[in-house]
N, C-alpha and C positions, 0 to 999 in steps of 0.2 A: 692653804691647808687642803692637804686631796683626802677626797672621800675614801671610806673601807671600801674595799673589794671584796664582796660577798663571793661565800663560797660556792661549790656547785652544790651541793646540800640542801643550801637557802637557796639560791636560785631556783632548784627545783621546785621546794615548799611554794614558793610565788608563783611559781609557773603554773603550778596546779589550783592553787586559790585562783587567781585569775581565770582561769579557764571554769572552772565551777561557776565563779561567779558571771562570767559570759553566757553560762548554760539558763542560770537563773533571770541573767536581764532577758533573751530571748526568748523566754520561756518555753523551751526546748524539754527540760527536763521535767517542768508542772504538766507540760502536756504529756509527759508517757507518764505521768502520775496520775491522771485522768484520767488516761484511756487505761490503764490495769485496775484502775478500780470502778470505770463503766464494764468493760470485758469481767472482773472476778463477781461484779454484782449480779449482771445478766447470766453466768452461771449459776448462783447459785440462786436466783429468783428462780432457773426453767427450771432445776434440779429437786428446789422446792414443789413445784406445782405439778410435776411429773411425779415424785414420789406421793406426795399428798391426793394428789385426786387417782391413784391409785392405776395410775398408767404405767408405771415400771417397779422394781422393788426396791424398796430399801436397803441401801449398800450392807453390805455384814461385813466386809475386811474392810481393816483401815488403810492398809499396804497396798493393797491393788485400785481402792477408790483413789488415793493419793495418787498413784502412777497413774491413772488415767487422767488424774486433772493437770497433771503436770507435761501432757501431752503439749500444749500450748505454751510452754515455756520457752522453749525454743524459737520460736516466733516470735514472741516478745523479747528478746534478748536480739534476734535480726535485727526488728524495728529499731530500737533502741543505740545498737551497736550504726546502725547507719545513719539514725538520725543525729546522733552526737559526737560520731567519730568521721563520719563520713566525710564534712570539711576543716579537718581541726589542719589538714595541712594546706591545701588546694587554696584556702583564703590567702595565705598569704604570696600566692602566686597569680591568682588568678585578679586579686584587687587593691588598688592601690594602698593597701594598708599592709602589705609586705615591705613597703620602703622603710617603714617607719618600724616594724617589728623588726625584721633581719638586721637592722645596721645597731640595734640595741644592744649594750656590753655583756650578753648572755651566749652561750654555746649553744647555737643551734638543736644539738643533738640533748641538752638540759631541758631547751622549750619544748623538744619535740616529746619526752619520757614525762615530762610536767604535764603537758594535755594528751597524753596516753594515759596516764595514772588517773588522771580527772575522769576522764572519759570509760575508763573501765569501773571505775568507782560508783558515778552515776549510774551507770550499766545495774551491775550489779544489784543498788540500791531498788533499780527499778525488778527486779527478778525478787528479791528480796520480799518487798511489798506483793507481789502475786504469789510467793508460796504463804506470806501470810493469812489471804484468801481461802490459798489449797488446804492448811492446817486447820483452820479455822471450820470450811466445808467438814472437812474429814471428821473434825471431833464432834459436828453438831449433826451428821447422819451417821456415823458409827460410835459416836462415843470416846474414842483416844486417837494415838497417835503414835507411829514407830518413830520413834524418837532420835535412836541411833541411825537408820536409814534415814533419815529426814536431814541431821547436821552431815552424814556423808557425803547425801544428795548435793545442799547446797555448798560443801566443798568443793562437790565438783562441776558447780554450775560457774562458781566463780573463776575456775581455770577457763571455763566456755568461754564465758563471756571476757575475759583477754585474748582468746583466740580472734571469737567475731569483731571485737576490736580493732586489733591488728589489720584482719582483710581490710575492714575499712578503710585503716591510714593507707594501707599499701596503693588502694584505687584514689584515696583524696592527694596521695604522693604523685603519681603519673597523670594526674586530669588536675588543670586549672581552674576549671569552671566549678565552683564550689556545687553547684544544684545537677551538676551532670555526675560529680564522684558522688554522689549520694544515690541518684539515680539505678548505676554502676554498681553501689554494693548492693540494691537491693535486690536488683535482676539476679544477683549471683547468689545469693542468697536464700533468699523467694523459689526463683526459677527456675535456673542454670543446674544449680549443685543438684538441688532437689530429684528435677529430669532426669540430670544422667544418675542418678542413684537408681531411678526406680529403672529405667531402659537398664542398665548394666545389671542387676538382680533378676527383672525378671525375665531379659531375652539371651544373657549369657550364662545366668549363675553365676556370677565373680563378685567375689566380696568388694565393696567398694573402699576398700581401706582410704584412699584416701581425698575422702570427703568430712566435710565439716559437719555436713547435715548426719554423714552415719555416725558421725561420733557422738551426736548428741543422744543418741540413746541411751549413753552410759551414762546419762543426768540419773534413770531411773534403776539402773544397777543395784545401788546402796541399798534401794530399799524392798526390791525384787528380782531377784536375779534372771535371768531369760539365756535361755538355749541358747548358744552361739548361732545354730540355725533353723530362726523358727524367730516369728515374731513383724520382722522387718519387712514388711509387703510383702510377707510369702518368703523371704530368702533370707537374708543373716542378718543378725544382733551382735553389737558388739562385746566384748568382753570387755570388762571395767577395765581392764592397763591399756588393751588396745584403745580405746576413746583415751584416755587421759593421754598416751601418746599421739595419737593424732592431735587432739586440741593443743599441746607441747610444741607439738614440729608449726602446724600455724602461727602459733604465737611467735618463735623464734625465728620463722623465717620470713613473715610478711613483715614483722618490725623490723628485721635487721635489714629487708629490701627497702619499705620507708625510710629511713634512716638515712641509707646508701645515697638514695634519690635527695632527699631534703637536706644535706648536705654538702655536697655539690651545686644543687638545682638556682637559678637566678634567678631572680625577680623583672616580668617584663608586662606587670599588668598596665 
């Protein structure tokens, strides 16, 4: 009697349980659970002690105190995006434990959308948990909360955070070495993007359309709008569609390069 042949549907469903639950044996994912709520505490203990002993004033907008705590989201969404995504391909190349995944009666390109969805899920979860921080600060130094910019915002934190995903797979796609694509996305991340954003704004003026880091300022769009030019180190802010398209084109063209690669790619750990 031969077994069902699950569909690619089910496959994927498994694909992504497994890979959560990978997150959770490693404890990959308790650790940026940790660290956003040492980071959301340590804010709001200084935030407390500065406004109380009467070093700074008490926020009066809840929209601009929100935007400013969510300055750090993006960060946390790097970290996150590279610590969870950064080897979800490169393992099964770089160590003998791709012999035994690859030759499994799953499509490649199933496994690979299965710990994509995981990994952007986690992501998220872990952004999620710091705007509940940031909402929480907001309503307990100002009193409420912009409600409508608040679910916009994280609307569109969550397309971010499938973009920084993506970069990831794309660098844990072309590096073997699981601890070097991690490495890899951070620099570009961190670094890289960062640098050339701020040299291209502030030594040419040119908008840096296409960076990931400039798009992340449309996280805070929803719930404050800002000048096209004004705001971003002295030179441009993005316009809410232009980030949503920028974080759109990462998305679809670092996974569709991932893909490319890890379907082809052979295993020769």
């Amino acid at each position: 009697m031969t077994e069902p042949v699950l569909s690619d549907g089910r496959q994927l469903l498994i694909a992504t349980r497994y890979q959560l639950q990978s997150y959770l044996r490693t404890y990959r994912f308790l650790a940026m659970i940790i660290f956003v709520i040492v980071v959301g505490s340590l804010l709001f203990g200084v935030l407390s002690y500065l406004v109380h002993s009467g070093r700074i004033s008490a926020p009066s907008d809840s929209s601009t105190f929100l935007v400013g705590y969510l300055t750090l989201l993006a960060l946390i969404v790097y970290f996150s995006a590279a610590l969870l995504g950064g080897d979800a391909i490169s393992t099964d190349f770089g160590a003998r434990t791709g012999y035994y995944t690859l030759v499994l009666p799953i499509r490649r390109r199933v496994l690979l959308l299965g710990r994509y969805g995981a990994a952007v899920l986690a992501t998220f979860l872990v952004a999620v948990l710091f705007y509940v921080f940031a909402v929480a600060s907001d309503i307990y130094f100002t009193g409420s909360v912009p409600v409508a910019g608040l679910l916009g915002s994280i609307a569109v934190t969550l397309l971010f955070c499938a973009a920084a995903v993506a970069l990831a797979f794309f660098f844990s796609s072309i590096v073997k070495t699981p601890a070097l694509s991690i490495l890899l996305t951070v620099l570009m991340l961190f670094v890289f993007l960062p640098l050339v954003v701020t040299l291209i704004t502030a030594e040419a003026n040119i908008e840096p359309w296409f960076s990931l880091t400039y798009a992340a300022a449309a996280i805070s769009e929803p719930i404050v709008s800002v000048p096209h030019e004004a705001a971003f180190g002295g030179g441009f802010s993005p316009y809410l569609w232009e980030g949503l398209v920028i974080m759109a084109a990462y998305l679809v063209v670092f996974l569709l390069f991932s893909y490319i690669v890890y379907e082809f790619k052979e295993s020769s750990g």
